[in-house]
MARFI-829639 format. One line per field, with one value per residue: residue number from 1; chain; x, y, z of N, C-alpha, C in turn. Coordinates in Angstrom, 1 decimal. Example, Ala and Ser with C-alpha at 12.3 -4.5 7.8 and 13.67 -1.06 7.14 Angstrom:
# MARFI-829639
num (1;2)
cadena (A;A)
n.x (13.2;12.8)
n.y (-5.7;-2.2)
n.z (7.8;7.1)
ca.x (12.3;13.7)
ca.y (-4.5;-1.1)
ca.z (7.8;7.1)
c.x (13.2;12.9)
c.y (-3.3;0.0)
c.z (7.8;7.9)
END
This chain:
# MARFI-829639
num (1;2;3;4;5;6;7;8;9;10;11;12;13;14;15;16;17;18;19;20;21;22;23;24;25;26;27;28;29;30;31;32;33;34;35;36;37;38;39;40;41;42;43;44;45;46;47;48;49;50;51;52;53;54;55;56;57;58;59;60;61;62;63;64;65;66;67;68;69;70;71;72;73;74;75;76;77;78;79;80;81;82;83;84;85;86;87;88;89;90;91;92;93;94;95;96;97;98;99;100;101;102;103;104;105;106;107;108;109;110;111;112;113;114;115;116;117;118;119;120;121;122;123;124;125;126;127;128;129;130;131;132;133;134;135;136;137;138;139;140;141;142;143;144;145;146;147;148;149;150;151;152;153;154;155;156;157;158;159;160;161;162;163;164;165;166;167;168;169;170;171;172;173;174;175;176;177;178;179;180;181;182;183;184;185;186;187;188;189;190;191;192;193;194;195;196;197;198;199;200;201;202;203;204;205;206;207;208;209;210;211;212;213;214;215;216;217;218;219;220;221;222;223;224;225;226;227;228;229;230;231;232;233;234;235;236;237;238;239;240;241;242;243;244;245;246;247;248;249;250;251;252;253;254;255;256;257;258;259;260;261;262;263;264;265;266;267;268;269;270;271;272;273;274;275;276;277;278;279;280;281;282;283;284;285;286;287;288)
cadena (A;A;A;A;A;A;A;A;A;A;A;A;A;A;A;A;A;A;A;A;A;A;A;A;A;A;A;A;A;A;A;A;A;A;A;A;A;A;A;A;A;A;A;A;A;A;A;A;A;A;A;A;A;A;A;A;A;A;A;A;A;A;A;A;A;A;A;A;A;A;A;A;A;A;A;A;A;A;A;A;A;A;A;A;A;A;A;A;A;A;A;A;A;A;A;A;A;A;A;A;A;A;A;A;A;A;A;A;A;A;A;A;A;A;A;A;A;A;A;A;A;A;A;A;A;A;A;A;A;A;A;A;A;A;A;A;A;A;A;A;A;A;A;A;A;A;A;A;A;A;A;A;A;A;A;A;A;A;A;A;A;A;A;A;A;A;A;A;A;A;A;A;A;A;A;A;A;A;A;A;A;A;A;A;A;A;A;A;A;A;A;A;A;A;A;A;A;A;A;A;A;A;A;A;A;A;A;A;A;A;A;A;A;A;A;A;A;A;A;A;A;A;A;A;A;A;A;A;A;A;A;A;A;A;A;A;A;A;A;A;A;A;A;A;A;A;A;A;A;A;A;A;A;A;A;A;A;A;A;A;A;A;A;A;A;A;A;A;A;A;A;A;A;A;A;A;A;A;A;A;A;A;A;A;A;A;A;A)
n.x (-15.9;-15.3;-15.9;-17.5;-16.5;-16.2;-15.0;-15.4;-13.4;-11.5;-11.5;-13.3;-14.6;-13.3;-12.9;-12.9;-12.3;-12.9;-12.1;-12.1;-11.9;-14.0;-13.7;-11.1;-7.5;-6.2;-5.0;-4.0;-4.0;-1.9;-2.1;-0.3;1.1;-1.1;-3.0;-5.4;-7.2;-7.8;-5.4;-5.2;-6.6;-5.8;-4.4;-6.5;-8.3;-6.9;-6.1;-8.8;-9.5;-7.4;-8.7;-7.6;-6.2;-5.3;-7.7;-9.3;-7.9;-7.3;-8.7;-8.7;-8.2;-7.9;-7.4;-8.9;-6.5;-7.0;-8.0;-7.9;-9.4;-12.4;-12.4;-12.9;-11.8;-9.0;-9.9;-11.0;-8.6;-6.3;-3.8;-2.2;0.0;2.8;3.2;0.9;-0.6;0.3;-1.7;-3.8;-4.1;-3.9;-6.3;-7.5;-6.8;-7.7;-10.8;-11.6;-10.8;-8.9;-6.1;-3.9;-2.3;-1.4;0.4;0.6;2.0;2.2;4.9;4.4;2.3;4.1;6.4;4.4;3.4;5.9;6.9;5.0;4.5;7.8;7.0;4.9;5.5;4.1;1.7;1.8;2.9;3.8;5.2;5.2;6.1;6.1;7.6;9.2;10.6;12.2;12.2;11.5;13.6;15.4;16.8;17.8;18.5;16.7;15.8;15.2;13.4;11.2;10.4;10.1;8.0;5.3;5.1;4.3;2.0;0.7;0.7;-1.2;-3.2;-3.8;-4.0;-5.6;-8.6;-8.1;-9.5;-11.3;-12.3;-13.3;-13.5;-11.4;-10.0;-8.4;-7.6;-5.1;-3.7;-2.6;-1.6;0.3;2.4;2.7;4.3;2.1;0.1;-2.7;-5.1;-4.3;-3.9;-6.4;-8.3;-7.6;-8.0;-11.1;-11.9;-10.9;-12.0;-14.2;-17.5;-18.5;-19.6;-18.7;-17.4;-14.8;-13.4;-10.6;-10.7;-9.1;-7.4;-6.4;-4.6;-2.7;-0.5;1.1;4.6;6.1;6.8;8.4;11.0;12.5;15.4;18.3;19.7;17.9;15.8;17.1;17.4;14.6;13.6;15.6;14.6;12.5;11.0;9.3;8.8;10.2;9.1;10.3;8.5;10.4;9.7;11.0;11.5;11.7;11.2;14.3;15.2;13.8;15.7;18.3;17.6;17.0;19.9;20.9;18.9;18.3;20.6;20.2;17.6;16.9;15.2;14.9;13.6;14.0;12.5;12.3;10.3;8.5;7.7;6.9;6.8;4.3;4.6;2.5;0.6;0.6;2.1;0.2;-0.1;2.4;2.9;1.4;2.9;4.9;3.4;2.3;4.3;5.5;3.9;3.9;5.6;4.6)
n.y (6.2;3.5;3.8;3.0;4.4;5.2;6.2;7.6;6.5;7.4;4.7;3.0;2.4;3.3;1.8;1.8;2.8;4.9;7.2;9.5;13.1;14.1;16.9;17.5;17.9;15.3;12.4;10.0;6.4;3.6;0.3;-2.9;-4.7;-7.0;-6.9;-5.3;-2.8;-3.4;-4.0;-1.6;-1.8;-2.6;-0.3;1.6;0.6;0.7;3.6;4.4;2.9;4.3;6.8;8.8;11.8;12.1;11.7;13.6;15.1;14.6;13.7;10.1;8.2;4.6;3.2;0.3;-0.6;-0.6;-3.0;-4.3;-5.6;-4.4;-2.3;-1.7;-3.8;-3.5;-2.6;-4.6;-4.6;-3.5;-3.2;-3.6;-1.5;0.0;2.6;3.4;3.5;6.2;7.5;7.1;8.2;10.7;11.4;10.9;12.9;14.6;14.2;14.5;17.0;17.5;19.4;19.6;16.4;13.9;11.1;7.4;4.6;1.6;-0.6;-1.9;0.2;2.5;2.4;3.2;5.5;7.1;7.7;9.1;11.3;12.5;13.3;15.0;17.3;19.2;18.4;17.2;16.9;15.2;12.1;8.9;5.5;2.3;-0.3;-0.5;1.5;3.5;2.2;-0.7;-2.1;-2.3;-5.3;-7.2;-7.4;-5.0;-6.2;-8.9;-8.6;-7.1;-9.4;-11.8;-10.6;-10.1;-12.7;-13.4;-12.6;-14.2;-16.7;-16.3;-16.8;-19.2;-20.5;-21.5;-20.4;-19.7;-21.8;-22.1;-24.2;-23.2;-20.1;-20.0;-22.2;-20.2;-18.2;-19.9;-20.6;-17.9;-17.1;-19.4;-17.8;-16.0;-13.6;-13.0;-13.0;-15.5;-13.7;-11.3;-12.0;-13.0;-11.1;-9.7;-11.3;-12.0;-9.6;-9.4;-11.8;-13.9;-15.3;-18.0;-20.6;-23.3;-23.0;-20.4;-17.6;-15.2;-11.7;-10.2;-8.9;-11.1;-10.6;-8.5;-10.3;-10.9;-10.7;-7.3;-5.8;-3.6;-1.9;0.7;1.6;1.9;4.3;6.2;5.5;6.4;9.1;10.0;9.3;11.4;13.5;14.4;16.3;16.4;15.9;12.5;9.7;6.9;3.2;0.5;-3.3;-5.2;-7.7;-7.7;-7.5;-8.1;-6.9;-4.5;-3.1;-3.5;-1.6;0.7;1.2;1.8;4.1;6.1;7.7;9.7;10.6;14.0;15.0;12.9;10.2;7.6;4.4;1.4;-1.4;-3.4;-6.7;-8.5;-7.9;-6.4;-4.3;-2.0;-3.8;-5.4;-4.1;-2.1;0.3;1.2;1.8;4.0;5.9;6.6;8.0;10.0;11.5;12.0;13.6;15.8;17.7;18.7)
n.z (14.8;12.6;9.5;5.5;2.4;-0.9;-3.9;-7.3;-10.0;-12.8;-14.3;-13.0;-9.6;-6.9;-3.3;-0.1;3.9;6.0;9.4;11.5;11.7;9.3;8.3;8.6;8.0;5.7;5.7;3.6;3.3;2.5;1.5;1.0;-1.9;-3.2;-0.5;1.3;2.0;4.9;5.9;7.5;9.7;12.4;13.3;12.7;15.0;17.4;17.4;17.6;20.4;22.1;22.1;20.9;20.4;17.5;15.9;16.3;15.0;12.0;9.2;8.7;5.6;4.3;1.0;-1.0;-3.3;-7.1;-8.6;-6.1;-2.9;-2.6;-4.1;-8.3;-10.5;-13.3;-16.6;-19.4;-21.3;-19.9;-18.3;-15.2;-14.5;-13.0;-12.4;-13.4;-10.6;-9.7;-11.4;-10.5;-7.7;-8.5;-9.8;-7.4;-5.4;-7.0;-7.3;-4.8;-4.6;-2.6;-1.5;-0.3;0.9;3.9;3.5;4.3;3.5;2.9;2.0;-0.9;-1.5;0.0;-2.2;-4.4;-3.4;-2.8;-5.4;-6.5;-4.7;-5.5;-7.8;-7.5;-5.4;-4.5;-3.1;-1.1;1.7;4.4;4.7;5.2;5.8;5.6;6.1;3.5;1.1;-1.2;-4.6;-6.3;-8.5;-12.3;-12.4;-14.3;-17.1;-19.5;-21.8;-21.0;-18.8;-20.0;-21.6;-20.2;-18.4;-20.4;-21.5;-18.9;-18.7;-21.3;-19.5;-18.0;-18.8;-19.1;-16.5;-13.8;-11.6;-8.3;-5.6;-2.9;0.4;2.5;4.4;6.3;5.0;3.5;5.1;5.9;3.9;2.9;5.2;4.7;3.4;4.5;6.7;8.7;11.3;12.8;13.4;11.7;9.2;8.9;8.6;6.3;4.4;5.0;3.7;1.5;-0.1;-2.3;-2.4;-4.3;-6.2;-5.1;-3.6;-1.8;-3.3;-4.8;-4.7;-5.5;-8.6;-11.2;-12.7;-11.2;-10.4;-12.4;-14.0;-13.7;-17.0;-17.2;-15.6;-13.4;-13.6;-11.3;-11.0;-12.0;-9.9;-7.6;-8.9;-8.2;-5.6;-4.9;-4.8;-3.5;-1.4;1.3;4.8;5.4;7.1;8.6;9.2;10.2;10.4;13.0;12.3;9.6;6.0;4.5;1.7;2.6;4.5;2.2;1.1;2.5;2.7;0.3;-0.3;1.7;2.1;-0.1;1.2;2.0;4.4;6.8;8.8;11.1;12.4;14.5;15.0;17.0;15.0;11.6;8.2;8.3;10.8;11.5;11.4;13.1;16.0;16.5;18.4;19.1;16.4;16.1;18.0;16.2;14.0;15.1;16.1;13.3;12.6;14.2;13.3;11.1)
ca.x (-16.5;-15.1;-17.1;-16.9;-16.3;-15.7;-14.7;-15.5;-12.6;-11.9;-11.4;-14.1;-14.6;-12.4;-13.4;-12.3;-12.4;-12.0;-12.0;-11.6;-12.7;-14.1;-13.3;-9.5;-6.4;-6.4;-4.0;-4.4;-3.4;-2.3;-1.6;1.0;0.8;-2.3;-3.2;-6.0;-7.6;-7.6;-4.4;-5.1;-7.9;-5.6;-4.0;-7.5;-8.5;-6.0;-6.4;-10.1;-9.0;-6.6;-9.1;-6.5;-6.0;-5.1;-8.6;-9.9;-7.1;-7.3;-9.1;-7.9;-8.4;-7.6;-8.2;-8.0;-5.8;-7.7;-7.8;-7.6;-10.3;-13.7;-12.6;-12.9;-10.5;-9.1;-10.9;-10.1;-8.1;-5.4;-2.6;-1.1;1.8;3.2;3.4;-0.4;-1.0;0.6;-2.6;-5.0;-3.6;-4.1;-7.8;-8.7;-6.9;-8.9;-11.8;-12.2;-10.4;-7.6;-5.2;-2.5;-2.9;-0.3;0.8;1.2;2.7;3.5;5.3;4.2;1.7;5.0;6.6;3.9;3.2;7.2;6.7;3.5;5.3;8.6;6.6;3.7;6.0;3.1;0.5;2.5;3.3;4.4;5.1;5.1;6.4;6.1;8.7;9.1;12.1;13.2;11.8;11.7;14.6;15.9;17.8;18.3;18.4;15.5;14.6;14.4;12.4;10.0;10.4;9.5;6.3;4.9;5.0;3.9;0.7;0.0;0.4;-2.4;-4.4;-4.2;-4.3;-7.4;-9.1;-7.9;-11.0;-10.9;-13.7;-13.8;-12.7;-10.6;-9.3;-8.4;-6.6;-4.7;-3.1;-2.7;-0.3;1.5;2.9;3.4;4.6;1.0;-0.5;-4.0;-6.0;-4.1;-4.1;-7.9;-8.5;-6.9;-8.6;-12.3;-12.4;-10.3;-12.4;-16.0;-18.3;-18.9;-20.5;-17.9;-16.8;-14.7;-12.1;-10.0;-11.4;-8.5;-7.4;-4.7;-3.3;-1.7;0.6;2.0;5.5;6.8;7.5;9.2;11.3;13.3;16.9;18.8;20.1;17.1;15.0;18.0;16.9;13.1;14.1;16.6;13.6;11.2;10.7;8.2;10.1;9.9;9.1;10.1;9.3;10.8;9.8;12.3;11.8;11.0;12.4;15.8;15.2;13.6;17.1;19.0;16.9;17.6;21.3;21.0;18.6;18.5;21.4;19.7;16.7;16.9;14.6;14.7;13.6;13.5;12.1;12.5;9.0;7.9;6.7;7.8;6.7;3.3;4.3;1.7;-0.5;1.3;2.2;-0.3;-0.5;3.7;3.2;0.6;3.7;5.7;2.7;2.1;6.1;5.6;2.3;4.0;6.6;3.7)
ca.y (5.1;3.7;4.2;2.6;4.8;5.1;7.0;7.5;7.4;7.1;3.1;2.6;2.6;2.8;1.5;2.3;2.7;6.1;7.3;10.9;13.8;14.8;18.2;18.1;17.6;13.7;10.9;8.5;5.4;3.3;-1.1;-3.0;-5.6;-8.1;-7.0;-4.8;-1.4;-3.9;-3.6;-0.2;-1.7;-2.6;0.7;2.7;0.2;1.2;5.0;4.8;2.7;5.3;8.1;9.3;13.2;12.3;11.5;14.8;16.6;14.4;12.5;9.2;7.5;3.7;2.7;-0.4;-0.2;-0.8;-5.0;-5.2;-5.7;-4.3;-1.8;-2.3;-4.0;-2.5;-2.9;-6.1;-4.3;-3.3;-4.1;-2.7;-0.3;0.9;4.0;4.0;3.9;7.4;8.6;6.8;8.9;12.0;11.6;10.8;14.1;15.6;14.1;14.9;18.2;17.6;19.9;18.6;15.0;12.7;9.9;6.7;3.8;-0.2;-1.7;-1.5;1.4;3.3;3.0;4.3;7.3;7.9;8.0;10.1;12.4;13.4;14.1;16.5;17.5;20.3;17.8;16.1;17.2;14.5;10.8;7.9;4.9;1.0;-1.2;0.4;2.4;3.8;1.7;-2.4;-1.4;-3.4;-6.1;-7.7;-5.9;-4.7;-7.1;-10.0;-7.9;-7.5;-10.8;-12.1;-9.7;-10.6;-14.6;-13.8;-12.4;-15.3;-18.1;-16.3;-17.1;-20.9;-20.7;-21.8;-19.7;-20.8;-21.9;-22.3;-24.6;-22.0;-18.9;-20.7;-22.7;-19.0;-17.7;-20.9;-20.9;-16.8;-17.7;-20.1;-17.4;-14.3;-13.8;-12.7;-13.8;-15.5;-12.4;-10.3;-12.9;-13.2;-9.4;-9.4;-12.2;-12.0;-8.2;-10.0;-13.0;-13.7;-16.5;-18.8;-21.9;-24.3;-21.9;-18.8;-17.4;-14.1;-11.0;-9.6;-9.2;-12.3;-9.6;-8.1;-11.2;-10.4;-10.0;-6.5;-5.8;-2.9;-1.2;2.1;1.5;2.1;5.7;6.6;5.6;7.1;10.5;10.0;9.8;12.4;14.6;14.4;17.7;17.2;15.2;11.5;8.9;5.0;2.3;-0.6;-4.4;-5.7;-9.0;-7.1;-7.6;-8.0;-6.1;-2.9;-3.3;-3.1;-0.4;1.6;1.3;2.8;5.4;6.8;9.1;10.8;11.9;15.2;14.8;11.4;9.7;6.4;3.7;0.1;-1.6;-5.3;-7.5;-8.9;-7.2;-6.0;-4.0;-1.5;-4.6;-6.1;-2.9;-0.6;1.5;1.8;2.8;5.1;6.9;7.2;8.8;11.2;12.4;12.5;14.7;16.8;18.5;19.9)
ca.z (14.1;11.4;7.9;4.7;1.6;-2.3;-5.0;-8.7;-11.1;-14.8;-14.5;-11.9;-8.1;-5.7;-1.9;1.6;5.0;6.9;11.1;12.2;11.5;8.0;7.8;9.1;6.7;5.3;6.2;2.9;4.3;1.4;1.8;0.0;-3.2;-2.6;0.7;0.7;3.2;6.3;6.7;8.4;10.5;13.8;13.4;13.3;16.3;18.3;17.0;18.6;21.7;23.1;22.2;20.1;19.7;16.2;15.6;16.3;13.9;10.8;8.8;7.8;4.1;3.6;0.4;-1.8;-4.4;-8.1;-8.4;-4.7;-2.0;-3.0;-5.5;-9.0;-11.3;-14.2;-17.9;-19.7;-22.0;-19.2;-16.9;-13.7;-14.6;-11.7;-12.7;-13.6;-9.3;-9.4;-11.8;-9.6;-6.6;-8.9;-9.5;-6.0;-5.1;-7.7;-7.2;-3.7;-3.7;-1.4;-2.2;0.1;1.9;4.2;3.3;4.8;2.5;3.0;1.3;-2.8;-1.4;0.0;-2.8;-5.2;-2.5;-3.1;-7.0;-6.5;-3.8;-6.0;-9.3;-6.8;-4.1;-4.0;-3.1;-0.6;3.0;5.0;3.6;6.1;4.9;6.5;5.0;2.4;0.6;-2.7;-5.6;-6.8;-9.7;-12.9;-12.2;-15.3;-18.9;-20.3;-22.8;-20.4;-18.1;-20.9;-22.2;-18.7;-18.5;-21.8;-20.9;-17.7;-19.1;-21.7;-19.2;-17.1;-19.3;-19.1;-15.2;-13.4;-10.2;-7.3;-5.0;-1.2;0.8;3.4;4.7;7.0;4.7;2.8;6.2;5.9;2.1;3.2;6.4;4.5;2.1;4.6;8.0;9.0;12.8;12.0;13.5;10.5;8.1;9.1;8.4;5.2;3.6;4.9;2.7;-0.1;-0.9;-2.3;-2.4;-5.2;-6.0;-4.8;-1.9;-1.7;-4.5;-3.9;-5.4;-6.1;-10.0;-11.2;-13.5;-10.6;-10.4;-14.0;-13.7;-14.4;-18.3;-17.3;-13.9;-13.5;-13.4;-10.2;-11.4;-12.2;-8.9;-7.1;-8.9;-7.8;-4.1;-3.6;-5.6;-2.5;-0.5;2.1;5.7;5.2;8.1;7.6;9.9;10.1;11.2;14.0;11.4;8.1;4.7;4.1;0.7;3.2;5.1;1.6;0.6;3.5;2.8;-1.1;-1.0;2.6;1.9;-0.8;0.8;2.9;5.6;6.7;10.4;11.0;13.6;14.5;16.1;16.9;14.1;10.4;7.1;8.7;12.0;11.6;12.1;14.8;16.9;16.1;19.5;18.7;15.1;16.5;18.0;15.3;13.5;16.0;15.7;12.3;12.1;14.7;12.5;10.8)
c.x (-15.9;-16.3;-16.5;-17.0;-16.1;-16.0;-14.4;-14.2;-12.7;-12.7;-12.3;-14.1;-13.4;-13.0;-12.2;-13.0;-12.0;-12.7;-11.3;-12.2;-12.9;-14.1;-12.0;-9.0;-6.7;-4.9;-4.6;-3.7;-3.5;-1.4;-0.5;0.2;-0.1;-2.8;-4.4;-6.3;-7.7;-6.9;-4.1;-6.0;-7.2;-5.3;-5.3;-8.4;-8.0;-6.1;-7.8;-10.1;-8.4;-7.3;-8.0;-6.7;-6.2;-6.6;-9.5;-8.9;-6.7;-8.0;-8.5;-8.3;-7.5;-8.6;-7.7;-7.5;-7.2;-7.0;-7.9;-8.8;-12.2;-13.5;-13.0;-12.0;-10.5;-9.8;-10.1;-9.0;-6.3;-4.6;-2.5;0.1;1.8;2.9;2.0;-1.2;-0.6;-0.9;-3.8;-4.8;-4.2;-5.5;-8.1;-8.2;-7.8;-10.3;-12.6;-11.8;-9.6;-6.2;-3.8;-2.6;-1.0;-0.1;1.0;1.1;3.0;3.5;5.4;3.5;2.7;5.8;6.2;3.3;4.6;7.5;6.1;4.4;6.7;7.9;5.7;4.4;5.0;2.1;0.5;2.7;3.9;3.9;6.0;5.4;7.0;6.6;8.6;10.3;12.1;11.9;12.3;12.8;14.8;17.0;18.2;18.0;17.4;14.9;14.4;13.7;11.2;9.6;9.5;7.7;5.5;4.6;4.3;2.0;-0.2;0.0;-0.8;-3.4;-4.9;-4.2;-5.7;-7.5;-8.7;-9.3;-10.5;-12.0;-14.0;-13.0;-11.3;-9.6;-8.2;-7.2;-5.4;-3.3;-2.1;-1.1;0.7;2.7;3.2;3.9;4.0;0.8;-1.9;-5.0;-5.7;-4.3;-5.6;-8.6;-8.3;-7.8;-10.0;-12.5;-11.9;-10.8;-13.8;-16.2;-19.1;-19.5;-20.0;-17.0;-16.0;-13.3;-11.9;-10.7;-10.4;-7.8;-6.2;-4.0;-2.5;-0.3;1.2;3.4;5.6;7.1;8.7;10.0;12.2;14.6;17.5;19.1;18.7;16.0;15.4;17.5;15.6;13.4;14.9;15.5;12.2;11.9;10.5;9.8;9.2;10.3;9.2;10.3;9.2;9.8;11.2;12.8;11.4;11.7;13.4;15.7;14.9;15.1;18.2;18.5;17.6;19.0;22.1;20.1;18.2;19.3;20.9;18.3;17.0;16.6;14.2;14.7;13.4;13.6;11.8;11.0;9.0;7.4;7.3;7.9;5.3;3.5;3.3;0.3;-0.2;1.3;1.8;-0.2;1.5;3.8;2.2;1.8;4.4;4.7;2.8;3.4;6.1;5.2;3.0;4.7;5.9;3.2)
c.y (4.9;3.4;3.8;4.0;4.6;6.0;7.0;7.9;7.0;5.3;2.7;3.2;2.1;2.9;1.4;2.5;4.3;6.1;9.1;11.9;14.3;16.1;18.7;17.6;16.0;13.0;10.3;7.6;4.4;2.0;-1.4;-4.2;-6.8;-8.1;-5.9;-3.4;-2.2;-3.8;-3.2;-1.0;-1.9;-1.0;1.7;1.8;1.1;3.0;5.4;4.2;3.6;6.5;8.7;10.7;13.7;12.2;12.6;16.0;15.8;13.4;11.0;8.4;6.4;3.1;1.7;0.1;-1.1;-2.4;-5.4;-5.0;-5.5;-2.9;-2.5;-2.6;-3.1;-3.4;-4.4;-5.9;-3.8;-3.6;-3.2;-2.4;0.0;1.9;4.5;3.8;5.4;8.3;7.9;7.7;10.5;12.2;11.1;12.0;14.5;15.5;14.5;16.3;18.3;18.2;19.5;17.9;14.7;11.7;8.8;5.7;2.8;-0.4;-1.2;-0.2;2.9;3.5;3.7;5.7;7.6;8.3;9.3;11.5;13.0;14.0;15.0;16.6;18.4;19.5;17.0;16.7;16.3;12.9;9.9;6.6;3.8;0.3;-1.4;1.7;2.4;2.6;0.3;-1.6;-2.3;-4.2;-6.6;-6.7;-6.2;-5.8;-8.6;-9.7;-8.1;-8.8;-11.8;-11.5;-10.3;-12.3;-14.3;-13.7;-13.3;-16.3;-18.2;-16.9;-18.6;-21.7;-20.8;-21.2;-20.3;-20.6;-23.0;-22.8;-23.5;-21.1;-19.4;-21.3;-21.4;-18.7;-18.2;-20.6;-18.9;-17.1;-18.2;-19.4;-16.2;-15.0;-13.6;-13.5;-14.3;-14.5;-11.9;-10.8;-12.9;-11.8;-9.2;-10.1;-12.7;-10.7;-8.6;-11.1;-12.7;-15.2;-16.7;-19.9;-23.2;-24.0;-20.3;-18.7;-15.9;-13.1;-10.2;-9.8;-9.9;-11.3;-9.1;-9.1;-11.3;-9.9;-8.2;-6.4;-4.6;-2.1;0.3;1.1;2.1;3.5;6.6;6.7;6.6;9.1;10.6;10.4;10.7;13.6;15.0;15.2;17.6;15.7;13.5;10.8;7.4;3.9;0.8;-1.7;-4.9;-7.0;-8.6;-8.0;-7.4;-7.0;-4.8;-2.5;-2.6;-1.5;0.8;2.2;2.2;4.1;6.1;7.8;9.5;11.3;12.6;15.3;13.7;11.0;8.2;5.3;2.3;-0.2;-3.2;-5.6;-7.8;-7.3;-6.4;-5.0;-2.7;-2.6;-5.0;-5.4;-1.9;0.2;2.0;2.5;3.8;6.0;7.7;8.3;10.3;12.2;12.5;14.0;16.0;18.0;19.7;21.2)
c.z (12.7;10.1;6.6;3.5;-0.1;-3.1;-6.6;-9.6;-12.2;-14.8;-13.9;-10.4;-7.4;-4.2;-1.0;2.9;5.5;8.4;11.0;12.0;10.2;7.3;8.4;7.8;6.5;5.8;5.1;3.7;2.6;1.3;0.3;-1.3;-2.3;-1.4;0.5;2.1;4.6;7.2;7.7;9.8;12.1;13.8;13.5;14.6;17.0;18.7;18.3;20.0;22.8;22.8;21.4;19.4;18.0;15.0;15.2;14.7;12.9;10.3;8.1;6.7;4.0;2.4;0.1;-3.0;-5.7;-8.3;-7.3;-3.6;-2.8;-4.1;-6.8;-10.1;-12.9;-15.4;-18.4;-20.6;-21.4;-18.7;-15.7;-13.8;-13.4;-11.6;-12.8;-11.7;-9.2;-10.1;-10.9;-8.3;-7.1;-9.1;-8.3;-5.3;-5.6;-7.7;-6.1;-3.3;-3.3;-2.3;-1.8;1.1;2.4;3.9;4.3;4.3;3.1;1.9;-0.2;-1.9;-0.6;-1.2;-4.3;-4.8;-2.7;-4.6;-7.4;-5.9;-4.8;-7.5;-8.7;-5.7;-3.4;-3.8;-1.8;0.9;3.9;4.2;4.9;5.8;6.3;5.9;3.9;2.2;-0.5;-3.5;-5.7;-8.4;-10.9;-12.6;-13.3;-16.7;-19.2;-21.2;-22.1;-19.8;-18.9;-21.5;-20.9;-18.4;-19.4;-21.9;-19.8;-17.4;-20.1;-21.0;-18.0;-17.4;-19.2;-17.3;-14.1;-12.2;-9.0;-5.9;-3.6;-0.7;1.8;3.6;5.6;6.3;3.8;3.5;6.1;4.7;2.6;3.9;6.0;3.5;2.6;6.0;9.1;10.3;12.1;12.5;12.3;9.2;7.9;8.2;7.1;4.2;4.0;4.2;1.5;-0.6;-1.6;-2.3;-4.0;-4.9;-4.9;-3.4;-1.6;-2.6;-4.0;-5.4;-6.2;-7.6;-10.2;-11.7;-12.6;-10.3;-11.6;-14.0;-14.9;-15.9;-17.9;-15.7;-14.7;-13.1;-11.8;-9.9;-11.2;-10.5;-8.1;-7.1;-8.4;-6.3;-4.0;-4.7;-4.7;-1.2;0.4;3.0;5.2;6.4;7.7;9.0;10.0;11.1;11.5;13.2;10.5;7.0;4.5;2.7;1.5;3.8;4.2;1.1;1.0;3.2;1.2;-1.1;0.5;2.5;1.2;-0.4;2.0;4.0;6.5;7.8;10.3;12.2;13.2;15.2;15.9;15.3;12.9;9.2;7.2;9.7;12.3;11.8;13.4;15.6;16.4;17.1;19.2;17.5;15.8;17.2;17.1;14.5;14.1;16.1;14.6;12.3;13.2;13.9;11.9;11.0)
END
């Protein structure tokens, strides 16, 4: 059965979803930019449909990320560093104890579990990763990066809520901006909205649309990935991102242990082919 959850940290609550057994090793399960712990929800369908072995020998933890689904956003005084998901990662080890969890990463949530994983290789055991590779890098020089960031956060301010007559119409706006089916699209944005006066607005925090002030350089990400220990699994959509594609092609040679798998679907296929990603899992978790 799946069960909802949440956990106290500095900044507030964080909320989730877990399935398995609560006294085996953990599986975090951890979604990408603006999507929220639903993500997981075909994949722990699927999980409890096939009766799934893996049920019995791990527990699994999706959470939302801080600004996203039913967590809570950060203070008003804040932003969303990248880099500040790596200490959200570190208090919910600490908070719950877990001395060493798996990983499994889309997208933005792979590559802040590949951040997290080469600074605690000791924390880390296997790292799972759904289109998703290496790091977003600087493309242009630093001071338009920042320059860019810094505007991108005063013109929030003059931006008005965006407000949906219904959930449907929610699904809708959603679809027209991913490569989402409407079941997943559906999934994603009945846990990510709420209800107001005029109908339904997204819960998740605008700051997260703040461009970047700052990225790692190319060099530098490069050293992050070839700095990760434990084996690393990556699998692809058959229609994914062309950026996961280029990814692949720069920082695959640097890391060590590296498997990787094609499956149906776009930039989601853990929603699309869950009972497929359910294999790859299970070849992962085996090595252990």
């Amino acid at each position: 059965m799946i069960r909802d959850v949440s956990y106290k940290l500095v900044h507030g609550k964080i909320a989730g979803i877990t399935l398995g057994n609560p006294k085996a090793p953990v599986v975090l399960c951890l979604h990408g930019w603006l999507d929220n712990c639903a993500s997981f929800l075909p994949f722990f369908d699927a999980l409890i449909e096939q009766k799934s072995e893996l049920l019995n020998q791990y527990q699994f933890v999706a959470i939302d990320w801080p600004g996203h689904g039913h967590s809570d956003h950060r203070s008003s005084d804040a932003h969303y560093h990248f880099i500040d998901w790596c200490y959200d990662l570190l208090q919910l080890l600490d908070v719950n104890q877990w001395q060493q969890i798996t990983i499994i990463g889309h997208s933005m949530g792979g590559m802040a579990a590949t951040l997290f994983t080469s600074a605690f290789n000791d924390k880390v055991d296997e790292l799972i990763l759904v289109e998703s590779i290496g790091l977003l890098t600087q493309n242009e020089n630093p001071s338009e990066q920042l320059r860019k960031g810094m505007l991108s956060r005063l013109q929030l301010q003059q931006k008005q809520t965006t407000v949906h007559q219904s959930v449907e119409a929610a699904v809708k706006a959603r679809m027209n901006v991913s490569d989402l089916s409407d079941n997943d699209a559906k999934l994603l944005v009945e846990r990510g909205l709420q209800t107001v006066e005029s109908g339904v607005t997204w819960r998740s925090d605008a700051r997260l649309r703040n461009v970047s002030p700052q990225r790692f350089s190319l060099k530098q990400a490069i050293q992050i990935v070839s700095n990760l220990h434990c084996p690393i699994t990556l699998a692809i959509g058959e229609n994914g991102f062309d950026m996961v594609q280029t990814g692949v092609k720069i920082f695959a040679e640097h890391i060590s242990c590296y498997q990787q798998y094609t499956i149906n679907g776009g930039h989601h296929p853990h929603m699309e082919s869950p009972k497929a990603f359910i294999d790859i899992v299970e070849k992962a978790l085996k090595k252990n």
